[in-house]
N, CA, C and O atoms as CSV, one atom per row, in Angstrom:
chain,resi,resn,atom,element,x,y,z
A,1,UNK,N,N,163.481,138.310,143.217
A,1,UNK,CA,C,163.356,137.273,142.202
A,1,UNK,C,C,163.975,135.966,142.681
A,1,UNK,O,O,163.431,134.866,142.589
A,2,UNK,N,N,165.242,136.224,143.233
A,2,UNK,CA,C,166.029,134.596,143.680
A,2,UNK,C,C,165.191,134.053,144.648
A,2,UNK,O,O,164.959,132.845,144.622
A,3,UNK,N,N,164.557,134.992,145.756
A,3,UNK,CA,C,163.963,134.625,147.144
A,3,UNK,C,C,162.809,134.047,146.455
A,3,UNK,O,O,162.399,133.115,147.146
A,4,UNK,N,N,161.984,134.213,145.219
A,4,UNK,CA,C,160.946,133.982,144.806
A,4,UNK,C,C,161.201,132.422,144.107
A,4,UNK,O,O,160.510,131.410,144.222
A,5,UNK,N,N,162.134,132.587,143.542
A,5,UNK,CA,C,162.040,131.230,143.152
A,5,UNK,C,C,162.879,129.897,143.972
A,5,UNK,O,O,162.935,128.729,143.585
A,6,UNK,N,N,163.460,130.462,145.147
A,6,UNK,CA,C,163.844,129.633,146.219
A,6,UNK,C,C,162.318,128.955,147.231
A,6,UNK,O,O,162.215,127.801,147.647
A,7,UNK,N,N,161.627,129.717,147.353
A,7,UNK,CA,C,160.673,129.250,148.106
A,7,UNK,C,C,159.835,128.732,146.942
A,7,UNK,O,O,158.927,128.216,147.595
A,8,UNK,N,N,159.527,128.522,145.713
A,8,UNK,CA,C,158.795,127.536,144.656
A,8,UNK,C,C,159.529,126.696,144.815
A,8,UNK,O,O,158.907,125.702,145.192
A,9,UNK,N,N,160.916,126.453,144.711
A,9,UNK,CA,C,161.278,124.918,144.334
A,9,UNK,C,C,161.177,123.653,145.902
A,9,UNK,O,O,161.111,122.454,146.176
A,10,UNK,N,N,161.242,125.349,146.665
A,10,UNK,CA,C,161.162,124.348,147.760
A,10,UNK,C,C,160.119,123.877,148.453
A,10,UNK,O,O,160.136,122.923,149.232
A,11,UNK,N,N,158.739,124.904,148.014
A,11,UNK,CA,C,157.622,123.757,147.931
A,11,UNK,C,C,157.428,122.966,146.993
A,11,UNK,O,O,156.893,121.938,147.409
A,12,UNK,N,N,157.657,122.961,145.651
A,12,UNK,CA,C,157.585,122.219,144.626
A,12,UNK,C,C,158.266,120.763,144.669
A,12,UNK,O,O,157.908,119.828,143.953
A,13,UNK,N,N,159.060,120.724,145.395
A,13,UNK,CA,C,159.922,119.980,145.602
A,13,UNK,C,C,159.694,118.685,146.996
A,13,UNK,O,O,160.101,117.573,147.332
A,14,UNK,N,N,158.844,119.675,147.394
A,14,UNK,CA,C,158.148,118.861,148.848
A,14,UNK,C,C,156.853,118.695,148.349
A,14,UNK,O,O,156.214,118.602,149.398
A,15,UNK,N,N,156.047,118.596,147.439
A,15,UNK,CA,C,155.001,118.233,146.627
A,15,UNK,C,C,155.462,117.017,145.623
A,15,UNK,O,O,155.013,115.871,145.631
A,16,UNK,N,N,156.205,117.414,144.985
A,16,UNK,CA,C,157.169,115.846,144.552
A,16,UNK,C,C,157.795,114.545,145.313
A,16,UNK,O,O,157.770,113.320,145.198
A,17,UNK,N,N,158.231,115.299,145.955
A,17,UNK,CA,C,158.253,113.752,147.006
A,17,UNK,C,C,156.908,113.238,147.519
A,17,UNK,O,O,156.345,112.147,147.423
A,18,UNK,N,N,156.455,114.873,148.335
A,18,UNK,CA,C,155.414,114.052,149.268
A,18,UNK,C,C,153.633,112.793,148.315
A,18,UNK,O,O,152.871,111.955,148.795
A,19,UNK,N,N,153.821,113.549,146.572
A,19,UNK,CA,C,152.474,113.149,146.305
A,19,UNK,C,C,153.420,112.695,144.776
A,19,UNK,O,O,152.704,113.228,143.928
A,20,UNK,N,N,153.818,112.469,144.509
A,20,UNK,CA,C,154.948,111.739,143.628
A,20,UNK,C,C,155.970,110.570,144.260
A,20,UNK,O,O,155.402,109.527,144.585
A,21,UNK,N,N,156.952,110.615,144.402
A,21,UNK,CA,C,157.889,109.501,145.143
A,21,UNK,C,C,157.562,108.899,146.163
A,21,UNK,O,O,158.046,107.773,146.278
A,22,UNK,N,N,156.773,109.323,147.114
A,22,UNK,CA,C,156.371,108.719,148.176
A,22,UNK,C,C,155.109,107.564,147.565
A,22,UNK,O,O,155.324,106.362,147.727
A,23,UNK,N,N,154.050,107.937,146.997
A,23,UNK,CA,C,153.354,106.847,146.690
A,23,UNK,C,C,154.114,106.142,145.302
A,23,UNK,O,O,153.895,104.940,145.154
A,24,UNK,N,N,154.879,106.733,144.411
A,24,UNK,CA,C,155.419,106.133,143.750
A,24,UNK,C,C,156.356,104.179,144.081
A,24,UNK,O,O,156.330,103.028,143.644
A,25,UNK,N,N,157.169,105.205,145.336
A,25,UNK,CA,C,157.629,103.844,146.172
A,25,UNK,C,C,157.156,102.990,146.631
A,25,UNK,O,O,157.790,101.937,146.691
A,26,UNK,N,N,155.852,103.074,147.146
A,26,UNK,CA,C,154.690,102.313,147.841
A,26,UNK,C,C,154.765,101.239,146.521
A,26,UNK,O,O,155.239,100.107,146.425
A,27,UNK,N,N,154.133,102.054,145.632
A,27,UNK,CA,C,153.770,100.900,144.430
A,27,UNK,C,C,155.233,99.756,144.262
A,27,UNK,O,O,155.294,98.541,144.447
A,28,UNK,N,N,156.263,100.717,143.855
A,28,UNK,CA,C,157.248,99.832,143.559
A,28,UNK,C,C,158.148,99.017,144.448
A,28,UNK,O,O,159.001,98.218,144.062
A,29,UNK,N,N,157.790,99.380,145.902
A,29,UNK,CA,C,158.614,98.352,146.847
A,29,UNK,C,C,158.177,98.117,148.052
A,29,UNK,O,O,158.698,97.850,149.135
A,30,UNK,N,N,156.632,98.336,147.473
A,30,UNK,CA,C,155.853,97.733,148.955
A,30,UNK,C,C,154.108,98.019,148.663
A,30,UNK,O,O,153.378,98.827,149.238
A,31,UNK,N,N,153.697,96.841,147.330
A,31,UNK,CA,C,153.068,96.810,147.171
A,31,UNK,C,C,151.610,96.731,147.822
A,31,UNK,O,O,150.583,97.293,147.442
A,32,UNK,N,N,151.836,95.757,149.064
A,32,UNK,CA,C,151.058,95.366,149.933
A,32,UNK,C,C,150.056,96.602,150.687
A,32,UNK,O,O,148.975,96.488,151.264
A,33,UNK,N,N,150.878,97.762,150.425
A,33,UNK,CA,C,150.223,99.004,151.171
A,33,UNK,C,C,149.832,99.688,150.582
A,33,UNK,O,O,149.278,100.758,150.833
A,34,UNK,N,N,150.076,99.136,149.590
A,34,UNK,CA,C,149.364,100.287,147.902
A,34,UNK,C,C,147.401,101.229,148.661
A,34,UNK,O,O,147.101,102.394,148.924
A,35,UNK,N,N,146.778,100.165,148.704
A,35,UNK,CA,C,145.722,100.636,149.468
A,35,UNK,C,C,145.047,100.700,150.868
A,35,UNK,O,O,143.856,100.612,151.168
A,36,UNK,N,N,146.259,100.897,151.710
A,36,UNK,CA,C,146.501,101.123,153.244
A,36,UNK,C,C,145.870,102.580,153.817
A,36,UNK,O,O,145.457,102.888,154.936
A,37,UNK,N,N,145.972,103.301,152.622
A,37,UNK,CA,C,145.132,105.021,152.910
A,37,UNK,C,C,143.623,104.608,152.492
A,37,UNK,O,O,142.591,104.771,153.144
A,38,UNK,N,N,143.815,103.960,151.063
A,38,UNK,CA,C,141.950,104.577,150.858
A,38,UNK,C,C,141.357,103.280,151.258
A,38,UNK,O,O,140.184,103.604,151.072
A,39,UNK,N,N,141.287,102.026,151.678
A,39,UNK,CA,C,140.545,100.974,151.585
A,39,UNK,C,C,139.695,101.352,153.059
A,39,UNK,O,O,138.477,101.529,153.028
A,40,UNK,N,N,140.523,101.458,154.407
A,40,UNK,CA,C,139.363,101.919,155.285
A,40,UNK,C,C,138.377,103.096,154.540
A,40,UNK,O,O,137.222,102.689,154.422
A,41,UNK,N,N,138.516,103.957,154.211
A,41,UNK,CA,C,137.688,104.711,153.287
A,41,UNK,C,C,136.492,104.049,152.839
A,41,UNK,O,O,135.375,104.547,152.692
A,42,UNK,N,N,136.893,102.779,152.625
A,42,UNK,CA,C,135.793,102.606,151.908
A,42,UNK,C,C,136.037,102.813,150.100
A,42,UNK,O,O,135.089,102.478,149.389
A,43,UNK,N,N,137.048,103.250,149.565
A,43,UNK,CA,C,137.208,103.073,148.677
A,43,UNK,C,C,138.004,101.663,147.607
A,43,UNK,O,O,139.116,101.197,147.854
A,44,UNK,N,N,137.111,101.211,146.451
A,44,UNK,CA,C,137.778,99.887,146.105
A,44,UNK,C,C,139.237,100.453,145.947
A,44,UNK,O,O,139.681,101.595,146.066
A,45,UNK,N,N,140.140,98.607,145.471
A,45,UNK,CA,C,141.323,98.390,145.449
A,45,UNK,C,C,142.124,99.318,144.380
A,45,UNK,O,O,143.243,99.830,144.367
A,46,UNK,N,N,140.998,99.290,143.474
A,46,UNK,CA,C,141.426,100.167,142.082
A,46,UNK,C,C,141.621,101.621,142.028
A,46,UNK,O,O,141.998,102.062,140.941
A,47,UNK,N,N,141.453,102.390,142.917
A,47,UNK,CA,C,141.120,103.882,142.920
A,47,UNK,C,C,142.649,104.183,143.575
A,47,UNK,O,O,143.364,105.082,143.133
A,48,UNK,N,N,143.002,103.401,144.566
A,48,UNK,CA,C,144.439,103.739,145.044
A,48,UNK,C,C,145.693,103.453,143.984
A,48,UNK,O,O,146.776,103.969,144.260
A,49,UNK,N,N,145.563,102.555,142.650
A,49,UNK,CA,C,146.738,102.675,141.839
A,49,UNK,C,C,146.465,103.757,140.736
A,49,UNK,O,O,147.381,104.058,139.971
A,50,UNK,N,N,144.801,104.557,140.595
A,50,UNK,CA,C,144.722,104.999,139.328
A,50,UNK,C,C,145.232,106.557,140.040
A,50,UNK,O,O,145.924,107.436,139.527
A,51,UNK,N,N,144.524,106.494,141.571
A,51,UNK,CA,C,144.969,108.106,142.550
A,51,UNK,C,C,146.873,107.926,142.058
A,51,UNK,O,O,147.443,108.786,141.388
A,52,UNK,N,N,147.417,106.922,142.462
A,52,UNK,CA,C,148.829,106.937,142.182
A,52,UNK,C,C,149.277,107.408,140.849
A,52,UNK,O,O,150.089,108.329,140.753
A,53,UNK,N,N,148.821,106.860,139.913
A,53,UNK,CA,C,148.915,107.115,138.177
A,53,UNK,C,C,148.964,108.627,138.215
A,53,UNK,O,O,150.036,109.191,137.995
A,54,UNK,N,N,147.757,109.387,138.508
A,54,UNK,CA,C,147.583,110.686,138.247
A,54,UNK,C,C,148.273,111.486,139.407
A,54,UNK,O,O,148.496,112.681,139.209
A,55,UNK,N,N,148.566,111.017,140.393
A,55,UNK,CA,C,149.543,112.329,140.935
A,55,UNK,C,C,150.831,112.306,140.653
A,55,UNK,O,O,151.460,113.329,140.923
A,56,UNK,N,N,151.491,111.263,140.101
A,56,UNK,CA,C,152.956,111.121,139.400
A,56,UNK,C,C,152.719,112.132,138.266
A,56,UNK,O,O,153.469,113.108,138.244
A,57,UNK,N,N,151.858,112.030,137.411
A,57,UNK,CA,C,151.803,112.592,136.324
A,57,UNK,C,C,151.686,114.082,136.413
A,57,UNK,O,O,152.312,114.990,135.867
A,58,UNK,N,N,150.779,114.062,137.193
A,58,UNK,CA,C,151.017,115.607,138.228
A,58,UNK,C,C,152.172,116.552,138.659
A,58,UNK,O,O,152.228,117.778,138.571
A,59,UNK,N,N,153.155,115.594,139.189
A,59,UNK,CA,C,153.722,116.130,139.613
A,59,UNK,C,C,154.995,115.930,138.643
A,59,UNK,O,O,156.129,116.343,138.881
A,60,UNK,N,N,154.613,115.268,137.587
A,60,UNK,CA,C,156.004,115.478,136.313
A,60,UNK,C,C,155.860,116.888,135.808
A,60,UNK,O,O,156.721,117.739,135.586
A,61,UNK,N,N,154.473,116.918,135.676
A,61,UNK,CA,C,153.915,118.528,135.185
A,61,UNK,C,C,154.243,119.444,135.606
A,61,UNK,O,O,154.523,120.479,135.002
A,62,UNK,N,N,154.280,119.182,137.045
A,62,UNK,CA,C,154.908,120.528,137.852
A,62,UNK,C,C,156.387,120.740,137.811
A,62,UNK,O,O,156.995,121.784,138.049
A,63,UNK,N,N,156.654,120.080,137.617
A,63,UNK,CA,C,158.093,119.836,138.354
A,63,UNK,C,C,159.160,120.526,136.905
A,63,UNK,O,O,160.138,121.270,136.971
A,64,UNK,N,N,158.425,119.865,135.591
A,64,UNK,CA,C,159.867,120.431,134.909
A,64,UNK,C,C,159.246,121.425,134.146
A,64,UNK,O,O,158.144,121.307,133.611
A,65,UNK,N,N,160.301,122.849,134.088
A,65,UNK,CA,C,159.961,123.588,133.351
A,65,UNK,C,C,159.305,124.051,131.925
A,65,UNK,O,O,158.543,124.975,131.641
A,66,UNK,N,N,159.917,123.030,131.153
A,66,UNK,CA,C,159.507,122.488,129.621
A,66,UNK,C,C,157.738,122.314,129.410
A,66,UNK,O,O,157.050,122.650,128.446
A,67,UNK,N,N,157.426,121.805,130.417
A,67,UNK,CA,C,155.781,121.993,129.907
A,67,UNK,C,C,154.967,122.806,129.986
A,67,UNK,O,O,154.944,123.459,131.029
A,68,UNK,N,N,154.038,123.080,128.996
A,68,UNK,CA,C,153.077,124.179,128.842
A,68,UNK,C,C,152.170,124.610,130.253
A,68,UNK,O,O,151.741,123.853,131.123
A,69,UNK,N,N,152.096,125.487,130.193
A,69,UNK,CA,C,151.731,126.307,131.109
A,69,UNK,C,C,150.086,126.005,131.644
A,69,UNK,O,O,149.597,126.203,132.756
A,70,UNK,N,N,149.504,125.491,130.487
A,70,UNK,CA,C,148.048,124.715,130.716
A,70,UNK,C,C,148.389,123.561,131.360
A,70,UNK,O,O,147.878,123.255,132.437
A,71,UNK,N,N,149.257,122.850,130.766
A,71,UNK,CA,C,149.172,121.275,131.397
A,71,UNK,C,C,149.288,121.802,133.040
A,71,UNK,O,O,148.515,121.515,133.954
A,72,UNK,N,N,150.410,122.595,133.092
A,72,UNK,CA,C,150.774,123.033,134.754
A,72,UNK,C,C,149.587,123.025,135.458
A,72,UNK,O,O,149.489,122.356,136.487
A,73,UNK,N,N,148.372,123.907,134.890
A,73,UNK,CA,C,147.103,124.274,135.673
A,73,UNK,C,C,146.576,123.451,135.765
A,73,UNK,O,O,145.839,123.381,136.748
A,74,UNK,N,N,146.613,122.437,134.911
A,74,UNK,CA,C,145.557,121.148,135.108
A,74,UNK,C,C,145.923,120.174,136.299
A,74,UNK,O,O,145.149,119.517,136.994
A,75,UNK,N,N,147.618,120.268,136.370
A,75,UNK,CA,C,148.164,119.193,137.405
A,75,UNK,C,C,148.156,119.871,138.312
A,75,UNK,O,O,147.856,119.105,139.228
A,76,UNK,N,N,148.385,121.596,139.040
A,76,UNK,CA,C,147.520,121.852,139.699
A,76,UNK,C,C,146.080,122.042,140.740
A,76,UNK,O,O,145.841,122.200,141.937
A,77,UNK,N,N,145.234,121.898,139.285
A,77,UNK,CA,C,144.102,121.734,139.491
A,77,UNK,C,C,143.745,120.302,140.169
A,77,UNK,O,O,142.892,120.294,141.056
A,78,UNK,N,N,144.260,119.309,139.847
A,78,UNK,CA,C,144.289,118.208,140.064
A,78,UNK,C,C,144.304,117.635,141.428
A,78,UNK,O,O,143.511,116.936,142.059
A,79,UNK,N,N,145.618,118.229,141.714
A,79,UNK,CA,C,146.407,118.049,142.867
A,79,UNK,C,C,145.528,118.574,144.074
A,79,UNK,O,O,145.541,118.198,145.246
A,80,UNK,N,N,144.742,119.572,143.447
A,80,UNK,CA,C,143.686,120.118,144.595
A,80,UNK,C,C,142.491,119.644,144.999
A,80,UNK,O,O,141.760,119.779,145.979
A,81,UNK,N,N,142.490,119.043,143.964
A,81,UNK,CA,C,141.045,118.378,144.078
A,81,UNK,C,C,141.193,116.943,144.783
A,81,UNK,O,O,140.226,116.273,145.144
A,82,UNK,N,N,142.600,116.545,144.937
A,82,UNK,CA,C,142.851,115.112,145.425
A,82,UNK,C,C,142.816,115.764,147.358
A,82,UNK,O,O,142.054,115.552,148.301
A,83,UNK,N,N,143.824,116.430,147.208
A,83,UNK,CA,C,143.787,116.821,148.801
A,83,UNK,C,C,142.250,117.168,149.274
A,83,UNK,O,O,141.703,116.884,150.340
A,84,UNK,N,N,141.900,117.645,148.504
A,84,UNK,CA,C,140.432,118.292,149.218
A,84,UNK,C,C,139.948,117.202,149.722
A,84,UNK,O,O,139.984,116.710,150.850
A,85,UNK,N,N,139.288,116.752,148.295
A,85,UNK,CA,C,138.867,115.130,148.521
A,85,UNK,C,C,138.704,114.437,149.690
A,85,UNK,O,O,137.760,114.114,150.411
A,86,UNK,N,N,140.781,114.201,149.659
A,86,UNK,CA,C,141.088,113.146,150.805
A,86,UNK,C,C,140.858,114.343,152.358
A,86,UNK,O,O,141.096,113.884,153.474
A,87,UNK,N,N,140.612,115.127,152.273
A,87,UNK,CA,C,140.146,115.931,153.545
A,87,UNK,C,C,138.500,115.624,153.944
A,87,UNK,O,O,137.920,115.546,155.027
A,88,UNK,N,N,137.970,115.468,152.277
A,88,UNK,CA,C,136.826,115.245,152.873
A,88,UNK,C,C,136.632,113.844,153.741
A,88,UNK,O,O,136.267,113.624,154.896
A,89,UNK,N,N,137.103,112.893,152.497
A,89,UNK,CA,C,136.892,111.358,152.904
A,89,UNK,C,C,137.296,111.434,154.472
A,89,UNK,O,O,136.543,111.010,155.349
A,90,UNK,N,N,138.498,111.988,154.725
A,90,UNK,CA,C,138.481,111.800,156.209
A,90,UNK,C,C,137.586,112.281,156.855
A,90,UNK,O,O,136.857,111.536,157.510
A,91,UNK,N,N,137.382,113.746,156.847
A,91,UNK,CA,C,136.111,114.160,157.524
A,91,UNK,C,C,134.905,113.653,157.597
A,91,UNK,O,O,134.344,114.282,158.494
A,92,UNK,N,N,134.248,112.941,157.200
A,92,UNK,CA,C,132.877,112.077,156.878
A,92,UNK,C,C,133.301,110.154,157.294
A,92,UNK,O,O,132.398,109.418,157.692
A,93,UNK,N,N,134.342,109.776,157.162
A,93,UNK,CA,C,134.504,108.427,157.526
A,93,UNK,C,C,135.282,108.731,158.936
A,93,UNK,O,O,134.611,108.818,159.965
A,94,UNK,N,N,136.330,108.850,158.964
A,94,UNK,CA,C,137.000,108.406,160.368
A,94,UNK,C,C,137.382,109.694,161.380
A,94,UNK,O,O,138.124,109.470,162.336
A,95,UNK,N,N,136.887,110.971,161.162
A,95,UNK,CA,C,137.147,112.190,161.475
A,95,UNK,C,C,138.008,111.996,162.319
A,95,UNK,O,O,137.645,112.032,163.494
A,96,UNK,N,N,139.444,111.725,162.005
A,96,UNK,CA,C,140.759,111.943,162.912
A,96,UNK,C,C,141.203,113.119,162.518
A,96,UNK,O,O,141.068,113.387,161.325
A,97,UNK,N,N,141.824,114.086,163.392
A,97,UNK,CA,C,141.903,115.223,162.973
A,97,UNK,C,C,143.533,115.293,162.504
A,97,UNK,O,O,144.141,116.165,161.883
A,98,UNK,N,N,143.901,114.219,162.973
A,98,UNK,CA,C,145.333,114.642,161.808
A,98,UNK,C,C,145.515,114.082,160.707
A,98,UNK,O,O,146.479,114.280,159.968
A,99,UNK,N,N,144.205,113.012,160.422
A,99,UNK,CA,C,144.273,112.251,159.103
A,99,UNK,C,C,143.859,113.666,158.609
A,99,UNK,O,O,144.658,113.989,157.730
A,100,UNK,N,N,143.102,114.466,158.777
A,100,UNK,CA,C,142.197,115.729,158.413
A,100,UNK,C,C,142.872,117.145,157.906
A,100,UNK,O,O,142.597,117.870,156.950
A,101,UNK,N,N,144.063,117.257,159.140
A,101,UNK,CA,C,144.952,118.313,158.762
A,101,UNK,C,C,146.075,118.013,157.851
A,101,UNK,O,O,146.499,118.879,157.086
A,102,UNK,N,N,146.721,116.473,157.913
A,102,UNK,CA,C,147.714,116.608,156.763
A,102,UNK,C,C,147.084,117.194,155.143
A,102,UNK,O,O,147.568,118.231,154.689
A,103,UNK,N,N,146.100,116.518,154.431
A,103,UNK,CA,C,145.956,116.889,153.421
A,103,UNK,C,C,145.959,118.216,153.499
A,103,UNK,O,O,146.649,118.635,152.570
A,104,UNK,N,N,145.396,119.379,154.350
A,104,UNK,CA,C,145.187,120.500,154.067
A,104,UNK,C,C,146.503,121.574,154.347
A,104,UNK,O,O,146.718,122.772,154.164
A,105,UNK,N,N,147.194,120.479,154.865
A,105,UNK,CA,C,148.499,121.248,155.207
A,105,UNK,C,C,149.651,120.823,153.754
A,105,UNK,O,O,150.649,121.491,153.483
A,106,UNK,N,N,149.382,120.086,153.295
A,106,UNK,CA,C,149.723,119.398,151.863
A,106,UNK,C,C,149.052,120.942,150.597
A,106,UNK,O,O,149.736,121.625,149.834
A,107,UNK,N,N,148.163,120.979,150.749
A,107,UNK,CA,C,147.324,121.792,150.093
A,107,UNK,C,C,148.192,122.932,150.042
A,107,UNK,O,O,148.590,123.336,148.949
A,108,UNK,N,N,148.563,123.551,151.229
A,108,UNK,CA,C,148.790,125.103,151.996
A,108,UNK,C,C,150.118,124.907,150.858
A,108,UNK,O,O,150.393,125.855,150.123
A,109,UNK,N,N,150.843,123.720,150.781
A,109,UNK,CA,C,152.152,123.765,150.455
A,109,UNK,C,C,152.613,123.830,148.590
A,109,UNK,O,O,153.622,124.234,148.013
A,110,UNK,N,N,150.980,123.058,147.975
A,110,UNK,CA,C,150.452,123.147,146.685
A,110,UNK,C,C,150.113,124.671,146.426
A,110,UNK,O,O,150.465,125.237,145.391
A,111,UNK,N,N,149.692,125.043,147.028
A,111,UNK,CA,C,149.039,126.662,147.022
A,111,UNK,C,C,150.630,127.573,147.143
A,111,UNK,O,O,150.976,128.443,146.344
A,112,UNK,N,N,151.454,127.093,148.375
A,112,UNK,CA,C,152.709,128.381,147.981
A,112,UNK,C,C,153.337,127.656,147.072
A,112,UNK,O,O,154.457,128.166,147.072
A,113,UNK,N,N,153.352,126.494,146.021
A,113,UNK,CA,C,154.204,126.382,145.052
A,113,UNK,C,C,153.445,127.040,143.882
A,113,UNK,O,O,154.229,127.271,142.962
A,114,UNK,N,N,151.895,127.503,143.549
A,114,UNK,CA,C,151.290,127.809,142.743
A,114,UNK,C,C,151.550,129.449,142.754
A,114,UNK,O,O,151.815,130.015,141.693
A,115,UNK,N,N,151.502,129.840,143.417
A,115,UNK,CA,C,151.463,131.416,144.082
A,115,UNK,C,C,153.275,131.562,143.512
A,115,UNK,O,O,153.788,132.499,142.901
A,116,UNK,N,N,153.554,130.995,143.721
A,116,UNK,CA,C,155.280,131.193,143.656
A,116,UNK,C,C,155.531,131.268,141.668
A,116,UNK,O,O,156.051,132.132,140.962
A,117,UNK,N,N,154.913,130.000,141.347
A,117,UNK,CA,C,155.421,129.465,139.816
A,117,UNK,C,C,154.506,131.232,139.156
A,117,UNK,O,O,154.955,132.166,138.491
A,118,UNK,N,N,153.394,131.023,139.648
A,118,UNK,CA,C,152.777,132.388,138.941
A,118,UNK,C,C,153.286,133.665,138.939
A,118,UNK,O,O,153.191,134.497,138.037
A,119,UNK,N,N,153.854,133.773,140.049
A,119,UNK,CA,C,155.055,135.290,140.601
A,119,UNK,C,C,156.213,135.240,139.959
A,119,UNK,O,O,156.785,136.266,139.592
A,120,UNK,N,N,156.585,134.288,139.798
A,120,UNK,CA,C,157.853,133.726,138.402
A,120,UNK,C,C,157.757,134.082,137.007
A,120,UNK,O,O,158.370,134.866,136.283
A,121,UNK,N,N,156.607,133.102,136.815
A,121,UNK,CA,C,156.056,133.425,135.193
A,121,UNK,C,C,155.456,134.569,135.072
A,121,UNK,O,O,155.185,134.825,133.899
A,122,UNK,N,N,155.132,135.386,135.854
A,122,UNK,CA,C,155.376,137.156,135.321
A,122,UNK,C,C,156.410,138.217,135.268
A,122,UNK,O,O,156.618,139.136,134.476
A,123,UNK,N,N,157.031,137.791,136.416
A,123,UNK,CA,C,158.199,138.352,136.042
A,123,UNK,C,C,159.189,138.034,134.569
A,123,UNK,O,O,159.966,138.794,133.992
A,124,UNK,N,N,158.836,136.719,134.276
A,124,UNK,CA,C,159.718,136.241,133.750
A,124,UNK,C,C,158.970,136.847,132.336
A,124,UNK,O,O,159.751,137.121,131.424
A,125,UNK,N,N,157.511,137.077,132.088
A,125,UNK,CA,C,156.968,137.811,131.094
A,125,UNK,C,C,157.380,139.172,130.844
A,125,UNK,O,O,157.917,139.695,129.868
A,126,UNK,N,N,156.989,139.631,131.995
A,126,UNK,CA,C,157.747,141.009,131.682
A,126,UNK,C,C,158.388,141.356,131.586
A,126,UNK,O,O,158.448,142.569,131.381
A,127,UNK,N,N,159.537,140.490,131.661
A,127,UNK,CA,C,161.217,140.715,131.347
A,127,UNK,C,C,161.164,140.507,129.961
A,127,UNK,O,O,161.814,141.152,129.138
A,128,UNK,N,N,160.346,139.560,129.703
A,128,UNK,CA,C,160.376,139.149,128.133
A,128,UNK,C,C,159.780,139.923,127.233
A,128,UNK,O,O,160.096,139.825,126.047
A,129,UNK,N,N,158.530,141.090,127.789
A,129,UNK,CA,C,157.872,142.051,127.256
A,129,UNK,C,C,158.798,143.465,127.140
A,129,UNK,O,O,158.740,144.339,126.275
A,130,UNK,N,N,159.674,143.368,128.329
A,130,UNK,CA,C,160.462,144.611,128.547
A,130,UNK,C,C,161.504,144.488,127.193
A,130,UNK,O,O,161.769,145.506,126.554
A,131,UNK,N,N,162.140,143.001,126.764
A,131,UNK,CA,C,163.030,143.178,126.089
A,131,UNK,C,C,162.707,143.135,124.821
A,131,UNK,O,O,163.678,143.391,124.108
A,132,UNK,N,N,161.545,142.872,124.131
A,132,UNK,CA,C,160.447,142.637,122.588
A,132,UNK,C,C,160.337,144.136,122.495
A,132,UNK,O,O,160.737,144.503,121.390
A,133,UNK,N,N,160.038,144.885,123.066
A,133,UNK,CA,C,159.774,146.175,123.082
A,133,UNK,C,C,160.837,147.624,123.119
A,133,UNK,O,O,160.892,148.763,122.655
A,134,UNK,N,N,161.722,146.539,124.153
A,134,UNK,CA,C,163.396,147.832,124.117
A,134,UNK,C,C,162.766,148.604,125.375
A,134,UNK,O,O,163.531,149.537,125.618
A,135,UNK,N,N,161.975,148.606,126.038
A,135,UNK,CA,C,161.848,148.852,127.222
A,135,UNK,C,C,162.422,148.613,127.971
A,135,UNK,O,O,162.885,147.474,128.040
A,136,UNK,N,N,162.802,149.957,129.322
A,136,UNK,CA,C,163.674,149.093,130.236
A,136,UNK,C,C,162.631,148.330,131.895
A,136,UNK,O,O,161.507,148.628,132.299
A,137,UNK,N,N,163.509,147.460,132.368
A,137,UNK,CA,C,162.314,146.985,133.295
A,137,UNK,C,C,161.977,147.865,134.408
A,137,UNK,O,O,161.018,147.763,135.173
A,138,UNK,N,N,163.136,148.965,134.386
A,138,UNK,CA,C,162.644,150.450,135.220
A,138,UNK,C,C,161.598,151.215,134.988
A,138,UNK,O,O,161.068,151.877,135.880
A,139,UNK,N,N,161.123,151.196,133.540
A,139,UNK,CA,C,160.255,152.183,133.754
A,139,UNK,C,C,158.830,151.919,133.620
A,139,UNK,O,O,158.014,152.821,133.815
C-alpha cells in the first residue's frame, strides 16, 4: 500500500510540474514563448493559452484528493488526448524524434499515475467495504 502510493505521487507530481507549472510559468514570466511549441505546428496564437488553461485545470484535478472521482477521469482523459495529439502534430509536421518521444514518454508517466490512483482507490474501497460490513480485510 505505502510502495503504491509512493510511486502515484511521484508520478503525479512529475505530471504537475511537467504539464501544470511548467507552462503555467511560461504564461506568467515569459510570455513571449507562450507559443514557441505549437506555432511551428502550424497552430494559431490562441490554442497555446486555451492548451495552457486546460492542463492547469487538469492537473488541479489530479493532484488534490478532494475531487470527485469523475472529474479525475476527465482530467485524465484529457491529459491523454493532449500528449497524443502533440505526438501526432509532431509526427506529421516536423518528425523529430525527440519532439516525438517526449510526449509519449509524458504519457507512460500519466498512465503510471492513473494505474497507481486506481490501485489506491480500491484498496482504499475495500477497506471501506471491509469496515461497513465488519469484515475483516483477511478474509
Amino acid at each position: 500500500m505505502k510502495k503504491n502510493k509512493i510511486i502515484f505521487w511521484i508520478a503525479t507530481i512529475f505530471i504537475v510540474i511537467w504539464e501544470g507549472v511548467m507552462p503555467l510559468g511560461t504564461l506568467l514570466f515569459a510570455p513571449q514563448y507562450m507559443n514557441a511549441g505549437t506555432k511551428p505546428l502550424g497552430y494559431p496564437d490562441y490554442f497555446a493559452y486555451a492548451l495552457i488553461i486546460c492542463k492547469v485545470l487538469g492537473v488541479i484535478a489530479i493532484a488534490i484528493p478532494q475531487f470527485p472521482a469523475k472529474l479525475k477521469e476527465w482530467a485524465y482523459a484529457g491529459l491523454t488526448f493532449s500528449l497524443l495529439f502533440a505526438f501526432i502534430s509532431h509526427a506529421c509536421v516536423d518528425q523529430n524524434i525527440t519532439y516525438m518521444l517526449l510526449p509519449l514518454i509524458v504519457l507512460g508517466i500519466l498512465m503510471l499515475s492513473y494505474v497507481y490512483r486506481s490501485k489506491l482507490a480500491g484498496t482504499s474501497r475495500a477497506s471501506q467495504q471491509n469496515a461497513y460490513t465488519g469484515a475483516s480485510a483477511i478474509s
